[in-house]
N, C-alpha and C positions, 0 to 999 in steps of 0.2 A: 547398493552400497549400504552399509551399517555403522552410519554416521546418524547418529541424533544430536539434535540442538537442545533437547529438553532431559534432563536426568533429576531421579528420585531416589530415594531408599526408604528400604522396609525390610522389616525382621519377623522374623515366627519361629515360635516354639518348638522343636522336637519334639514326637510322639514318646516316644518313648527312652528319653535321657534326661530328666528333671534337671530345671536349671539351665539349658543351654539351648540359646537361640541363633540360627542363622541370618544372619543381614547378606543383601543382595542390592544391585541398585538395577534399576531398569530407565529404558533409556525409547524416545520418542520424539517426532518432529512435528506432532500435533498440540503437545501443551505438557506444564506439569502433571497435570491431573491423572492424565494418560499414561505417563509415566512410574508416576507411583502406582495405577493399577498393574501397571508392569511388573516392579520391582514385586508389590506383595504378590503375586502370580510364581514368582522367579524364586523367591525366599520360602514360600507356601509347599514348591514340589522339593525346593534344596534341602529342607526338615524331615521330609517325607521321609528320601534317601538318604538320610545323614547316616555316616559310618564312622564310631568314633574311632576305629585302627587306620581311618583315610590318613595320609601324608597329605594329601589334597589342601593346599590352602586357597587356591584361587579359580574359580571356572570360568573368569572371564574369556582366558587367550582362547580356551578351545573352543565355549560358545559364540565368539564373534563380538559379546559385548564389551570392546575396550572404549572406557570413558575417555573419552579428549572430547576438549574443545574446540568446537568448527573456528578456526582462526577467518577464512575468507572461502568463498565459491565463487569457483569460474565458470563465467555463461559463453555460453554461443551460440549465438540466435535462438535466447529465449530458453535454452537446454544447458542443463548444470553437466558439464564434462570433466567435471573433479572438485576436488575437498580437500582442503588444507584444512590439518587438526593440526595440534599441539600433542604430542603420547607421556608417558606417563615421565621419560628420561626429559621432556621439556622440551621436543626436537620436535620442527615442524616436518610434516608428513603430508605427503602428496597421495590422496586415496583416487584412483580413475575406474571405474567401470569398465572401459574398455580398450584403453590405451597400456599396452601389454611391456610388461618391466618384469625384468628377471635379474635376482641378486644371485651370485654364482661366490661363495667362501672359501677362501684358502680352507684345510684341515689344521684340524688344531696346531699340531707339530711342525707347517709348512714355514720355513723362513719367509717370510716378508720382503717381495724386493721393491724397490725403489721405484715411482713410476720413470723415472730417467731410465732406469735398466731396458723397462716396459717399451715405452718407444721410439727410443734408438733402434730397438730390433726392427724395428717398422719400416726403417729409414739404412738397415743394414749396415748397424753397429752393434753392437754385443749381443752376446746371445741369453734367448731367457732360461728360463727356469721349467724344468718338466710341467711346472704345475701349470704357468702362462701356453707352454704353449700349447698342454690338451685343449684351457678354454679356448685360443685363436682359435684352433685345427675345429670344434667344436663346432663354433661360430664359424668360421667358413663352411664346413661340411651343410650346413642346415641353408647356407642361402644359395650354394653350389645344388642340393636338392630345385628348391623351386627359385628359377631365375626372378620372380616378379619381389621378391622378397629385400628388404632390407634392413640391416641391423644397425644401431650406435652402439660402440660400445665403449662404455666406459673404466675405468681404474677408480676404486672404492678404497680407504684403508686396508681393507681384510680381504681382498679379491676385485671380484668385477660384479659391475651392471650392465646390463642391455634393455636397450630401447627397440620394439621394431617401428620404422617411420612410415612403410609403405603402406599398411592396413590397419582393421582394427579385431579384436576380440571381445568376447563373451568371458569376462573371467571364470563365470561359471560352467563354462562348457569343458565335455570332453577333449575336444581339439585344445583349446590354452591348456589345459594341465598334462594333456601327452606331450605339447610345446615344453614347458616348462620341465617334465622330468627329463625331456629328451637336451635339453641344458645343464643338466644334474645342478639343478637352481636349490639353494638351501633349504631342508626342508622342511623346516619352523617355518621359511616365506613361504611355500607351496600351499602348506595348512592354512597360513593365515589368509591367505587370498582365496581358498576356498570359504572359511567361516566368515571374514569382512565380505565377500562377495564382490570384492575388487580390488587391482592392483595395486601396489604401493609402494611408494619411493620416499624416502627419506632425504627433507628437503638443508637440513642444517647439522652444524657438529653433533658429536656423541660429547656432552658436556666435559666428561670424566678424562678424555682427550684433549681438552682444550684449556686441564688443572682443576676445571670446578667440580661441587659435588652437584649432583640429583635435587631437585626441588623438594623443597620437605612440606611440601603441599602436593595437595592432589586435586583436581575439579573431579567435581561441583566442589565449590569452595562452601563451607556451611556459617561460616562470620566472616567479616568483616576484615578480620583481622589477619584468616587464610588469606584472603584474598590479595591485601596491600604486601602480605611476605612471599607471595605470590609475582606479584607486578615486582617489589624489589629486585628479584632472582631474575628475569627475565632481562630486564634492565642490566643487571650486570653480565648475564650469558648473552644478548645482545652485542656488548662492546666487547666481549673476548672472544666470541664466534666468528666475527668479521675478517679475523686475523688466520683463519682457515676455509678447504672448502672440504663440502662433502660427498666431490668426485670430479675426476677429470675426464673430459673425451679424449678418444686417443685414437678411435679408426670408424672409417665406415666400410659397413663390409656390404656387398649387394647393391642393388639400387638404393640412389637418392634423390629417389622422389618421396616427397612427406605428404601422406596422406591427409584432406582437408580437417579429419576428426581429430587429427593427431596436431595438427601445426601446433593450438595455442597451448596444447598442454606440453608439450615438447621444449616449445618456448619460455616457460614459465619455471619447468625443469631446469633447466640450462641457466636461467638469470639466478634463481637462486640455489642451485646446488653445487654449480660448476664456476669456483671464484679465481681463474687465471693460472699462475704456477703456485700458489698458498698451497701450504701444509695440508694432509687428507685426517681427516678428522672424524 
């Protein structure tokens, strides 16, 4: 996973564009030191290549280096089985190595329905929507494939999530991403689980959902003063977050048996993503 506890910045000149330097931050769970030898490394080749016709403003998403803050890690037995960050939207983020999460998004144009619509059909009340019931048909076809196999799945604002409970993955392997495109799982998340080098689940509201703005800081906080407008913000998306969740379960498809690798992070998922009948957010 490409979770650092430690982050730096550094800048360097352009060869050949007087005047214009690139800053880069670099990111380590050895120390600062290590870090800023990162960033001037990261800033030193980004000069190298600098194009001033780039649209290009940011390399983080596709390098893998998105700055958040390790909010907490979860052990088990002695072994870190995930990372809860903070991203840049302020939402806490559940990073796993090998506990395998597939976000699947309506299309832009796609109406939105209700999770009521969603699982009343479950239950043999109304009927869904083409778009619900490709993912169901989906998700059943793939645990219909291998009997040992089991999914959660869940209802997200903008579509679905899935969880598998029975086994675990390699986010970097071949098998999770022929999994994941065989979900036709979004595919900015696909990317990103290939360049973070593991899963990811989005543990809290999308702020902008829930009325507020975006934090107007960023970590590494560089005063004092980022920092307490920082804590502020949080503080107040804390008590208007509570009043949403950021997913519902809604079926199990396959076996339900949950694999020992999976129980705590499954767990953890569930307390804090999944808050009852509250608004999806």
């Amino acid at each position: 996973m490409k979770t650092y506890k430690y982050w730096a910045r550094a800048s360097a000149p352009t060869a050949n564009h007087h005047g214009i330097e690139i800053t880069c931050y670099g990111g380590s769970n050895d120390s600062v030191k290590h870090a800023l030898r990162v960033a001037e490394e990261r800033a030193k080749a980004a000069a190298n290549r600098f194009d001033p016709s780039s649209q290009t403003t940011t390399y983080d998403y596709a390098n893998g280096f998105l700055r958040e803050e390790i909010i907490n890690e979860l052990q088990d037995d002695g072994k870190t089985v995930a990372v809860i960050t903070r991203n840049v939207a302020g939402c806490l983020v559940l990073n796993t190595p090998d506990v395998f999460f597939a976000d699947i998004d309506y299309p832009a144009v796609q109406p939105r329905p209700s999770f009521l619509s969603v699982i009343t059909t479950f239950f043999g009340g109304e009927k869904n929507s083409p778009a619900d019931d490709k993912v169901v048909s989906t998700v059943q076809r793939i645990v219909d494939a291998d009997s040992r196999l089991g999914i959660r799945l869940y209802r997200t604002k903008n579509g679905f999530r899935c969880l598998i409970n029975t086994r675990t993955y390699d986010a970097m392997s071949d098998e999770a991403n022929r999994l994941l495109q065989d979900f036709d799982a979004d595919p900015l998340y696909v990317k990103l689980c290939k360049t973070q080098e593991c899963f990811r689940a989005r543990l809290t509201p999308k702020p902008w959902r829930c009325g507020m703005t975006q934090p107007t800081t960023r970590f590494p906080f560089e005063t004092s003063g980022e920092l307490n407008r920082h804590r502020d913000w949080i503080k107040q998306y804390e008590s208007v977050a509570k009043n949403y969740s950021t997913c519902m379960f809604i079926g199990q498809f396959g076996s339900e048996v949950i694999h020992p690798d999976v129980a705590s992070v499954l767990r953890v998922h569930d307390q804090l993503a999944c808050s009852g009948d509250a608004p999806l957010a």
